[in-house]
C-alpha positions in Angstrom: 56.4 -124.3 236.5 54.5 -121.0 236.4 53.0 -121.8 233.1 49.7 -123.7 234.5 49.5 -120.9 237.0 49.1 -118.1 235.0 47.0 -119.9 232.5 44.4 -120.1 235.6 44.9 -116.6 236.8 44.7 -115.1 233.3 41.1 -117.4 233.0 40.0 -116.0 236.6 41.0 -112.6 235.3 39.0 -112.7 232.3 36.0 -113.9 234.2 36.4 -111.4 236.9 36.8 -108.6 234.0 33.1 -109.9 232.7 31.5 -110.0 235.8 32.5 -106.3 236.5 31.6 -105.2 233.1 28.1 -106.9 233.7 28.0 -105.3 237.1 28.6 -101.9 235.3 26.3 -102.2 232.6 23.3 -103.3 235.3 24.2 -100.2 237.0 23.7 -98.1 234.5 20.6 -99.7 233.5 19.2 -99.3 236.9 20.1 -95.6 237.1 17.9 -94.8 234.2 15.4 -96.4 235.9 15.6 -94.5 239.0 15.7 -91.2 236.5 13.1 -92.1 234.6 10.7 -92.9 237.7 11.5 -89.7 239.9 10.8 -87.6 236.5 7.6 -89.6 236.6 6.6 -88.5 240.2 7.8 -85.2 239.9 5.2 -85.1 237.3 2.4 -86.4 239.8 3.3 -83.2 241.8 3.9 -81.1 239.2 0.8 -78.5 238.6 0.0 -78.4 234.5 0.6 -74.8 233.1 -2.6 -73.3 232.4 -3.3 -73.0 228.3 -2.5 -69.2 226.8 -5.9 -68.4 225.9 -8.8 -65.2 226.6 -10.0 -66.9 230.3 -6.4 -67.0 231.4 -5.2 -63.3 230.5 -3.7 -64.4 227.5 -4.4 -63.6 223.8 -6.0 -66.4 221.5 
């Protein structure tokens, strides 16, 4: 009597376990984006360090 129940809970279960491991692995994916895109502005605000050379003080 239970037998054709679990079969469909144990086939929902497996589904459900898919779809979160997809959900998780999109999620990570989508972090490094965000990572990778604020390093990127922080580098539009970021002022270059001036070359070690004679016209900054430095010795060539």
């Amino acid at each position: 009597m239970y037998a054709p129940v679990r079969t469909s809970v144990d086939t929902a279960v497996g589904i459900l376990v898919l779809g979160l491991a997809s959900i998780h692995d999109a999620m990570n994916d989508m972090a490094d984006g965000h990572i990778d895109n604020d390093k990127l502005i922080a580098g539009m605000f970021t002022k270059p360090k001036p070359a070690d050379g004679p016209a900054n003080g430095g010795v060539k």
